[in-house]
VMD Tcl script that builds the backbone (N, CA, C; Angstrom):
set m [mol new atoms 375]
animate dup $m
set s [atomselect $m all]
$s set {name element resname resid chain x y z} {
  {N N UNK 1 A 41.075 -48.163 155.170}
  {CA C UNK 1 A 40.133 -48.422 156.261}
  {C C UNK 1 A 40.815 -48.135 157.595}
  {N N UNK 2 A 39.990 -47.782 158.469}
  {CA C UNK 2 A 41.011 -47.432 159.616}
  {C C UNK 2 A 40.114 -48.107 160.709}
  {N N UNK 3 A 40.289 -48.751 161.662}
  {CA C UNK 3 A 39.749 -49.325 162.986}
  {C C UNK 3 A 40.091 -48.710 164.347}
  {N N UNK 4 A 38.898 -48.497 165.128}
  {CA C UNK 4 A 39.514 -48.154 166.699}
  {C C UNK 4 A 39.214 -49.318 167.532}
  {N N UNK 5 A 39.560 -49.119 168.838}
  {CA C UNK 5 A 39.250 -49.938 169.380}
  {C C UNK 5 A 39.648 -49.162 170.793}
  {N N UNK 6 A 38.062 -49.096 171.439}
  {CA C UNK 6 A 38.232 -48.635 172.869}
  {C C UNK 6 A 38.612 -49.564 174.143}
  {N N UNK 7 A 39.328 -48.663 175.114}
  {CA C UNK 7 A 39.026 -49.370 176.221}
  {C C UNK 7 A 39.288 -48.748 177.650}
  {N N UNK 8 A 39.429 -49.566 179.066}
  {CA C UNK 8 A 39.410 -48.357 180.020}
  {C C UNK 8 A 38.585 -48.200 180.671}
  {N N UNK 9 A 37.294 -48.549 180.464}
  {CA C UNK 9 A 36.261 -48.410 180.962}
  {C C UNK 9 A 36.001 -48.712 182.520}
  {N N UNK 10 A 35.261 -48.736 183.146}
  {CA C UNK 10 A 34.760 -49.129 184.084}
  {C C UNK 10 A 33.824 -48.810 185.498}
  {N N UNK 11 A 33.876 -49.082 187.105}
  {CA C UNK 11 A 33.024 -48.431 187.834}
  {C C UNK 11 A 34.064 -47.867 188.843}
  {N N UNK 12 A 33.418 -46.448 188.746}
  {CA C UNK 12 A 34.299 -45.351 189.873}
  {C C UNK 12 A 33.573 -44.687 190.621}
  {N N UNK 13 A 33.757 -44.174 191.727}
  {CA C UNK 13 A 32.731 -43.622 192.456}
  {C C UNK 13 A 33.049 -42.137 192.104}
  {N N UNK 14 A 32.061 -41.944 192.974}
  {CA C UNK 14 A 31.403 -39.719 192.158}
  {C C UNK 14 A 33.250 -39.209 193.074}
  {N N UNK 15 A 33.557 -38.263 191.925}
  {CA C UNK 15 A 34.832 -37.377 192.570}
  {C C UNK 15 A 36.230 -38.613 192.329}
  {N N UNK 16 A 35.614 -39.278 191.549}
  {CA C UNK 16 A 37.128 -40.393 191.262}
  {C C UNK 16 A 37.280 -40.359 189.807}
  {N N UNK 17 A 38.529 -40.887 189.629}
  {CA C UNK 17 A 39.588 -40.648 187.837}
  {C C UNK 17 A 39.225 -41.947 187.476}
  {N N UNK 18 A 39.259 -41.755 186.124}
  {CA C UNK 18 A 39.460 -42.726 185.347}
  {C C UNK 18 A 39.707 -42.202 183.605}
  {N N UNK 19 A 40.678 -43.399 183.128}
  {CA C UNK 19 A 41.126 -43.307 181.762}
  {C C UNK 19 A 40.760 -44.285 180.951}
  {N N UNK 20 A 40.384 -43.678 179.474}
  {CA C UNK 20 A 40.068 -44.280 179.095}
  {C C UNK 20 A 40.723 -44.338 177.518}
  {N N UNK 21 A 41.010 -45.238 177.134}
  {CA C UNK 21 A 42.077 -45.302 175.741}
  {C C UNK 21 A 41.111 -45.713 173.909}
  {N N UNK 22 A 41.911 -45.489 173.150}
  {CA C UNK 22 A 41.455 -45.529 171.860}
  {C C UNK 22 A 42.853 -46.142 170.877}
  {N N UNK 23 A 42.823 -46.763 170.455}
  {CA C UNK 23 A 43.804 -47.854 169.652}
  {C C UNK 23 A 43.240 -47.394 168.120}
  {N N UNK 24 A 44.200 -46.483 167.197}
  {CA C UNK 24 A 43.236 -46.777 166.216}
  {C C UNK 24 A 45.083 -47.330 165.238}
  {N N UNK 25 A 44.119 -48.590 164.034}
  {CA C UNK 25 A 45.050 -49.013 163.201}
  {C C UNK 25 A 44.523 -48.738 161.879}
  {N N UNK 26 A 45.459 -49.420 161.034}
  {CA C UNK 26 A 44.823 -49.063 159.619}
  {C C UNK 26 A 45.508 -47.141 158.520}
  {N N UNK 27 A 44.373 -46.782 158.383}
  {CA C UNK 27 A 45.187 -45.694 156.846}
  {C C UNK 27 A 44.699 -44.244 158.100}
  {N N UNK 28 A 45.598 -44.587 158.875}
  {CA C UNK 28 A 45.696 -42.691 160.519}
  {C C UNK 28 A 45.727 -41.974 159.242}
  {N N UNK 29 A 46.976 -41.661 158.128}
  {CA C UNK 29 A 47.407 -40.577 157.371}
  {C C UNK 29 A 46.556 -39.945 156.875}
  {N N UNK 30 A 45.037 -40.567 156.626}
  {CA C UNK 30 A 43.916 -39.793 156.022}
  {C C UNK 30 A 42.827 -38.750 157.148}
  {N N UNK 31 A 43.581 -39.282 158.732}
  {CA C UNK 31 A 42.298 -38.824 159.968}
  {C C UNK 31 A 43.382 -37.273 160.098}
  {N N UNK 32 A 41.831 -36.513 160.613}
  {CA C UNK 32 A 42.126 -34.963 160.900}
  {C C UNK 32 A 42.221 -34.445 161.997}
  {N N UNK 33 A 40.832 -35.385 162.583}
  {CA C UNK 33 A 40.439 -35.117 164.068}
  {C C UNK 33 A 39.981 -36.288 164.594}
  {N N UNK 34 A 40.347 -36.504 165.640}
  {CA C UNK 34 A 39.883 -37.571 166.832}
  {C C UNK 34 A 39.233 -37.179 168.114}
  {N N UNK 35 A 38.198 -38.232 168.085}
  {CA C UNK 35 A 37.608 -37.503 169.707}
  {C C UNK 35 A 36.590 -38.259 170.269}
  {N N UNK 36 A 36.244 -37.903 171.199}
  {CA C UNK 36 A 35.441 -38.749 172.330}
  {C C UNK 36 A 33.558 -38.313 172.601}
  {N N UNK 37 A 33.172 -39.395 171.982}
  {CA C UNK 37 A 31.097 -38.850 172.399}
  {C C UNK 37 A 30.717 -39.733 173.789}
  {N N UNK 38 A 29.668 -39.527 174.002}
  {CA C UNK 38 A 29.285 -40.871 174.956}
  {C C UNK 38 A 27.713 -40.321 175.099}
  {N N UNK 39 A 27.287 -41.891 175.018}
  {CA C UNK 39 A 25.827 -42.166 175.430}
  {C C UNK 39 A 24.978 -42.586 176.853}
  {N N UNK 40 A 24.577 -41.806 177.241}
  {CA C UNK 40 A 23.792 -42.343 178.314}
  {C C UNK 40 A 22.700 -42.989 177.497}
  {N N UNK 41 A 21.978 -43.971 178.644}
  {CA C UNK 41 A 20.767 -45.080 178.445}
  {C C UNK 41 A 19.676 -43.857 178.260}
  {N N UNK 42 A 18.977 -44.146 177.413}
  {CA C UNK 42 A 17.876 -43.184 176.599}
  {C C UNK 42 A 18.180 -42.002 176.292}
  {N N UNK 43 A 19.490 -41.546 176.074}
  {CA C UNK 43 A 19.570 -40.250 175.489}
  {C C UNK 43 A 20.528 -40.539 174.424}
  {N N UNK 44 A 20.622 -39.159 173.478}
  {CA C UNK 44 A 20.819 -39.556 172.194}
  {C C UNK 44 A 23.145 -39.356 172.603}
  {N N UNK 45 A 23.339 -39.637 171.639}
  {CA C UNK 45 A 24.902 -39.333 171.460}
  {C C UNK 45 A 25.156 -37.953 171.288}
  {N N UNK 46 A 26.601 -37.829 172.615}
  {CA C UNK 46 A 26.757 -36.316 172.676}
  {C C UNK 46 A 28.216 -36.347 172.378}
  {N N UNK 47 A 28.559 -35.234 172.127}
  {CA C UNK 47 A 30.182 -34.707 172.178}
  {C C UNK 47 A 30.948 -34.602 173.681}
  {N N UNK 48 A 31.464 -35.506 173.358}
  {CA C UNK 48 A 32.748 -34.766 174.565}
  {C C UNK 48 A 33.821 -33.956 174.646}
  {N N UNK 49 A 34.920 -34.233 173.284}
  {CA C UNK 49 A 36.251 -33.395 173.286}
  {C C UNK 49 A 36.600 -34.019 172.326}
  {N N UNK 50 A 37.561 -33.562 171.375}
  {CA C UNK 50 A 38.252 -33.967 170.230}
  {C C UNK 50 A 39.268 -32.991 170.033}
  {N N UNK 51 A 40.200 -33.384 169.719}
  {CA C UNK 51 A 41.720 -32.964 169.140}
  {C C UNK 51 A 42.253 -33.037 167.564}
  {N N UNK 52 A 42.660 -32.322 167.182}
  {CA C UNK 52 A 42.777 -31.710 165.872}
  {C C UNK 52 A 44.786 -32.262 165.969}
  {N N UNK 53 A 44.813 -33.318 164.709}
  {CA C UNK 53 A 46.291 -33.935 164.566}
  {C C UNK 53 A 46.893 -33.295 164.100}
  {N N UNK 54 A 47.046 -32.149 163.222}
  {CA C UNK 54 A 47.730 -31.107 162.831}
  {C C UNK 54 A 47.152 -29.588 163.596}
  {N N UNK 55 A 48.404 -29.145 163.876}
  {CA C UNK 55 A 47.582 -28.440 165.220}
  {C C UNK 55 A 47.667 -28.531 166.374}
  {N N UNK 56 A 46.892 -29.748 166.796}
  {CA C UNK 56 A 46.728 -29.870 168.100}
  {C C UNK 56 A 45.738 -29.463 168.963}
  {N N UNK 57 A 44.945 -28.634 167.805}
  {CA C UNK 57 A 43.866 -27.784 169.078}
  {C C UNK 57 A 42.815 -28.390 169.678}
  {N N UNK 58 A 42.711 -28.002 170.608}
  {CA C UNK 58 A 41.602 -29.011 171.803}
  {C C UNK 58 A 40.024 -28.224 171.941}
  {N N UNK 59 A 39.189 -29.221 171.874}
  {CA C UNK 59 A 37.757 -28.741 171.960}
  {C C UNK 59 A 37.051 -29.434 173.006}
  {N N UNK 60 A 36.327 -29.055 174.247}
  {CA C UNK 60 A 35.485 -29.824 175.144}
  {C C UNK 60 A 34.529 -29.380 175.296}
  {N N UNK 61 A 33.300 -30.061 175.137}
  {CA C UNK 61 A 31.901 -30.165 175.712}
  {C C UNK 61 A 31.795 -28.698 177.371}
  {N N UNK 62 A 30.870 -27.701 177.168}
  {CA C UNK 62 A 31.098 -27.049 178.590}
  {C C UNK 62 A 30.769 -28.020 180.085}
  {N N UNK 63 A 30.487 -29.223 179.376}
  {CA C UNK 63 A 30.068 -29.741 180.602}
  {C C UNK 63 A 31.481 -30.774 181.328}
  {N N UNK 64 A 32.293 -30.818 180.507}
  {CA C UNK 64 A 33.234 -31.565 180.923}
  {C C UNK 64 A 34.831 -30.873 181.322}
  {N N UNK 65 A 34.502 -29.127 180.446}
  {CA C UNK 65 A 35.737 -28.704 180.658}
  {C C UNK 65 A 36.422 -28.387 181.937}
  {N N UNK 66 A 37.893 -28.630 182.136}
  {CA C UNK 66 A 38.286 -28.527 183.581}
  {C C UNK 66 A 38.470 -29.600 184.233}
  {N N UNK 67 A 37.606 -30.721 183.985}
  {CA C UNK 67 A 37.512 -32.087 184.189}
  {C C UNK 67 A 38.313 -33.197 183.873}
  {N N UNK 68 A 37.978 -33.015 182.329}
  {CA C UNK 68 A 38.554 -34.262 181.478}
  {C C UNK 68 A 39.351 -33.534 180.501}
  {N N UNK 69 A 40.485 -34.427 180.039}
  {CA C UNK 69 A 41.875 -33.885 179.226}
  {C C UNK 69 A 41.850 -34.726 178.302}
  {N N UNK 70 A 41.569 -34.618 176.782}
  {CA C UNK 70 A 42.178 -35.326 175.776}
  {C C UNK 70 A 43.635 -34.804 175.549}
  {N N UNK 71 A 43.647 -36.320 174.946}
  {CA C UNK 71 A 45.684 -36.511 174.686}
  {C C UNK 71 A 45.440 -37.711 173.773}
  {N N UNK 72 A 46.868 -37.551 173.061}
  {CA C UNK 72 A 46.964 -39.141 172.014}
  {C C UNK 72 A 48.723 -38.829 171.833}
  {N N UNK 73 A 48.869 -40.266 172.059}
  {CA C UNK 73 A 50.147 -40.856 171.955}
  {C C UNK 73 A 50.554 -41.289 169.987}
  {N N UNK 74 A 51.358 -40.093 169.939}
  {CA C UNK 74 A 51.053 -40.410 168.138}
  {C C UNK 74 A 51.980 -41.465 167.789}
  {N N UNK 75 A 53.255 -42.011 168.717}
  {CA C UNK 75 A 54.215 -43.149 168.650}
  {C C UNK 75 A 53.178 -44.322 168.463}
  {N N UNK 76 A 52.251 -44.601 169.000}
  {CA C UNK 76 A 51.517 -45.503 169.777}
  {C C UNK 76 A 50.126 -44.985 168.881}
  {N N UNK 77 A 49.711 -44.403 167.982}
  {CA C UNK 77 A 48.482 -44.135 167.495}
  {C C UNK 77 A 47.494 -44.559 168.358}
  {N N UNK 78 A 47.612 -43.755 169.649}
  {CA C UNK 78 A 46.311 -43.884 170.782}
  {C C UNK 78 A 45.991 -42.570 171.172}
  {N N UNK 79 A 44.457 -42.765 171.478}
  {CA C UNK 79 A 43.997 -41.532 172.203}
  {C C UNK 79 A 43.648 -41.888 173.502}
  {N N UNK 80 A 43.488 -40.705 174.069}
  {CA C UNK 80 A 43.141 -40.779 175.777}
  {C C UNK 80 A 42.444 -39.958 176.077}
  {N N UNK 81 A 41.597 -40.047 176.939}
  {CA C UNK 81 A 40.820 -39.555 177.777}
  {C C UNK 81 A 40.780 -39.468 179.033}
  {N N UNK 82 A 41.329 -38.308 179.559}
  {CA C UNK 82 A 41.429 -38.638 181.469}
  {C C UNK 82 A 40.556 -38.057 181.804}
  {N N UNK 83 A 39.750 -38.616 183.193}
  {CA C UNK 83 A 38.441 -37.886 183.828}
  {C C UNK 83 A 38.499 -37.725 184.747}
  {N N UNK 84 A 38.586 -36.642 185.323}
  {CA C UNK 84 A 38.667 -36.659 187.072}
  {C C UNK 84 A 37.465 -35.981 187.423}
  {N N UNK 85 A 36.976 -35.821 189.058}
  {CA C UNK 85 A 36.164 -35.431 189.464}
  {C C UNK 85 A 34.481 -36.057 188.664}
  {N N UNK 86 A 34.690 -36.920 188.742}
  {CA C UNK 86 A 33.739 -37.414 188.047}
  {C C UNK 86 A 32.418 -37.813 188.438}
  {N N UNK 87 A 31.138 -37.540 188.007}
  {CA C UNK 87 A 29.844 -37.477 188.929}
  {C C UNK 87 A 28.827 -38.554 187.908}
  {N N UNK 88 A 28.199 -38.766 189.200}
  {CA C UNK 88 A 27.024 -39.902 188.421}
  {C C UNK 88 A 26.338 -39.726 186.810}
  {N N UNK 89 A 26.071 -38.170 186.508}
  {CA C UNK 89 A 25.717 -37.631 185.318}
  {C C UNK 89 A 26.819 -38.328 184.087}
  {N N UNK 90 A 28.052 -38.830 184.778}
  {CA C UNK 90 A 29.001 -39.206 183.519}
  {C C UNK 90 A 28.879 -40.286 183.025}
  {N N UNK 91 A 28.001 -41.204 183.646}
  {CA C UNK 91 A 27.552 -42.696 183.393}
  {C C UNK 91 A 26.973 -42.338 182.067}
  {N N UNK 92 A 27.743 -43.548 180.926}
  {CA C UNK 92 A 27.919 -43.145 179.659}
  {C C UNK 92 A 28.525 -44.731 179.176}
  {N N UNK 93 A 28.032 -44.981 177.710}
  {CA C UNK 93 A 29.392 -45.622 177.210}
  {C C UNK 93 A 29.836 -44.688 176.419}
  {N N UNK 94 A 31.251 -44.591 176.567}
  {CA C UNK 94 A 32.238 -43.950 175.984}
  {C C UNK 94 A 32.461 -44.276 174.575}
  {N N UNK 95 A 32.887 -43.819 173.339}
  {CA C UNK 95 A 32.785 -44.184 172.300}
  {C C UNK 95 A 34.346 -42.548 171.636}
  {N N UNK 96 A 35.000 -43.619 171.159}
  {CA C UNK 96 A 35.833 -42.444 170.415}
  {C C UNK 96 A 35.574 -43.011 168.731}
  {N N UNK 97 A 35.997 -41.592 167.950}
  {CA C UNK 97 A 35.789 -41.542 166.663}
  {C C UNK 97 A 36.498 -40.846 166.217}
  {N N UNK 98 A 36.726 -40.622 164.474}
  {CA C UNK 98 A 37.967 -40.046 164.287}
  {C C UNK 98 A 37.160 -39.599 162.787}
  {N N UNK 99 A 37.787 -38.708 162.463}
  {CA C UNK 99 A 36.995 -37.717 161.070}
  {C C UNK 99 A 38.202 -37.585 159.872}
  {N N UNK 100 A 38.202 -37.824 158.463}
  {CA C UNK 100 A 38.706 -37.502 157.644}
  {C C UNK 100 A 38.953 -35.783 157.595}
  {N N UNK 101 A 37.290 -35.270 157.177}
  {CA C UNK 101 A 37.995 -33.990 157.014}
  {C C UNK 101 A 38.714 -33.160 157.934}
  {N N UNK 102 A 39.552 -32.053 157.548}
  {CA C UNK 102 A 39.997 -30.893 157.991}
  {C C UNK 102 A 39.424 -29.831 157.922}
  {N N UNK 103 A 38.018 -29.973 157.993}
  {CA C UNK 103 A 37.288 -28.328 157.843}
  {C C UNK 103 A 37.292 -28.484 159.566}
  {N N UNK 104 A 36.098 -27.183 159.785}
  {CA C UNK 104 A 35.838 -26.855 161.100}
  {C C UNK 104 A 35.357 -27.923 161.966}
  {N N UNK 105 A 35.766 -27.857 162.518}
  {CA C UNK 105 A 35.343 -28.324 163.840}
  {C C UNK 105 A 34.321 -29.099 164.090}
  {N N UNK 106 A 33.470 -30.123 164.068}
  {CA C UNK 106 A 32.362 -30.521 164.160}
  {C C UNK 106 A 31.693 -31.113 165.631}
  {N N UNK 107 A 30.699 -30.779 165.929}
  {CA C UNK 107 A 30.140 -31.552 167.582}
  {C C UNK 107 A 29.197 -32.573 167.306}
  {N N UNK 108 A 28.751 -32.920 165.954}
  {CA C UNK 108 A 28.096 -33.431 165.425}
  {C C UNK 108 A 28.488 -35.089 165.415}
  {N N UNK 109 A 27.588 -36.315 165.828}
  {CA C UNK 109 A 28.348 -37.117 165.756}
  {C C UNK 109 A 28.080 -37.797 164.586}
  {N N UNK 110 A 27.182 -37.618 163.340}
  {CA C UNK 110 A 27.140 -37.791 161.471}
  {C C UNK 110 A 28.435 -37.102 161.103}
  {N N UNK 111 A 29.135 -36.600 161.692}
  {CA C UNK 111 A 30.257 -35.792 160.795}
  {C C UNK 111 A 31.563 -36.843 160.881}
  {N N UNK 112 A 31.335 -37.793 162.073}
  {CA C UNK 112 A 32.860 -38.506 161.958}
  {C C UNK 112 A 32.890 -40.131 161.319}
  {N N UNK 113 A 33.769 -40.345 160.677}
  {CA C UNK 113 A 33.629 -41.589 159.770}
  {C C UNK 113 A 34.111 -42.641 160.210}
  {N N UNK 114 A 34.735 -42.620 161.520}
  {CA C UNK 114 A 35.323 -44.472 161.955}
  {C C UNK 114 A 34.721 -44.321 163.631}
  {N N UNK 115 A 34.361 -45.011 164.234}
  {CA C UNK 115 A 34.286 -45.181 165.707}
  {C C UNK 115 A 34.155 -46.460 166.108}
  {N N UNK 116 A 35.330 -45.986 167.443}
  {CA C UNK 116 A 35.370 -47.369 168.192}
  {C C UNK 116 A 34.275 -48.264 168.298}
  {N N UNK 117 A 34.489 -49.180 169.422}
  {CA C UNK 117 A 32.800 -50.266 169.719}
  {C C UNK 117 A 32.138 -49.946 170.987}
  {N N UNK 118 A 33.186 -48.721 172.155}
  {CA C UNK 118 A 32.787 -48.653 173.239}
  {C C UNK 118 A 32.889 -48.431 174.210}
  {N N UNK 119 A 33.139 -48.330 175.466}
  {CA C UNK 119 A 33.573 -48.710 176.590}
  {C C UNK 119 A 32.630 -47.968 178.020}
  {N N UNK 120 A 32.080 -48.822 178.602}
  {CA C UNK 120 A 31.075 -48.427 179.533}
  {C C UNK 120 A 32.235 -47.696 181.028}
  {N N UNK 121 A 31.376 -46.412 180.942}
  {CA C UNK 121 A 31.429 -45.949 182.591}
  {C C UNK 121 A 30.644 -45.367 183.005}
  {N N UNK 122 A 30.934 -46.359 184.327}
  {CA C UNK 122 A 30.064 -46.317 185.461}
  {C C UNK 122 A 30.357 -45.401 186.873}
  {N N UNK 123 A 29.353 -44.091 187.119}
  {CA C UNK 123 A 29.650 -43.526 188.200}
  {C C UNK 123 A 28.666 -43.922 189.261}
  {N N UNK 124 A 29.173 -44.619 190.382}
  {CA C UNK 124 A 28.118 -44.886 191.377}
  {C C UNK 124 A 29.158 -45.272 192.723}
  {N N UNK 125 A 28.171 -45.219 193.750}
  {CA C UNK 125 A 28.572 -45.256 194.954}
  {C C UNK 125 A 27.879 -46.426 195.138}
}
mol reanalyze $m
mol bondsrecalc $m
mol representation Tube
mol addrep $m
C-alpha cells in the first residue's frame, strides 16, 4: 500500500510562487510515475505534470509549462511542485498521485492508483 500526503498549499497573489509538497510512504518500489492534477470548483480533474522515477522524464500540461517545475527528493520520498508567475486561473486544489505502471505516459487521472488528500491554492488579490 503506498500513502501520500499533500501539502503547501495556500493564498498568493497573481505573478507570486508557491510550493507545494507530496510525502509519499509505504511499498515507492512498485510506483513508476508521480505527478500533480488539480481541480477547480465545477470543473472536472486535470493534469498538471508528472515525472517518470526511472528516467526522469518530465511532462507538463501546455498551460503550465515554463511556469511550474516538478522535482522529488528521492532521499526524502517527496515530490514538489514549484509555481511561479502564477494567475487567478490556477485556483485549484492541488492533488498529487502516483501510478504503478511503466507504460506510456498517461494525462488521464483513472490511470493513477494512490493520491494524496489535497492541498488548496488560492490566487487572488
Amino acid at each position: 500500500q503506498v500513502h501520500l500526503v499533500d501539502a503547501g498549499g495556500g493564498l498568493v497573489q497573481p505573478g507570486g510562487s508557491l510550493n507545494v509538497s507530496c510525502t509519499t510512504t509505504g511499498s515507492t518500489d512498485n510506483l513508476n510515475i508521480v505527478g500533480w492534477f488539480r481541480q477547480a470548483p465545477g470543473k472536472e480533474v486535470e493534469f498538471v505534470a508528472a515525472k517518470r522515477l526511472i528516467g526522469y522524464t518530465e511532462y507538463y500540461a501546455a498551460f503550465v509549462k515554463g511556469r511550474f517545475v516538478i522535482s522529488r527528493d528521492n532521499a526524502k520520498n517527496t515530490l514538489y511542485l514549484q509555481m511561479g508567475n502564477l494567475k487567478p486561473e490556477d485556483t485549484a486544489m492541488y492533488y498529487c498521485a502516483a501510478r504503478v505502471s511503466a507504460s506510456a505516459i498517461s494525462y488521464a487521472a483513472r490511470d493513477y492508483d494512490y493520491w494524496g488528500q489535497g492541498t488548496q491554492v488560492t490566487v487572488s488579490s
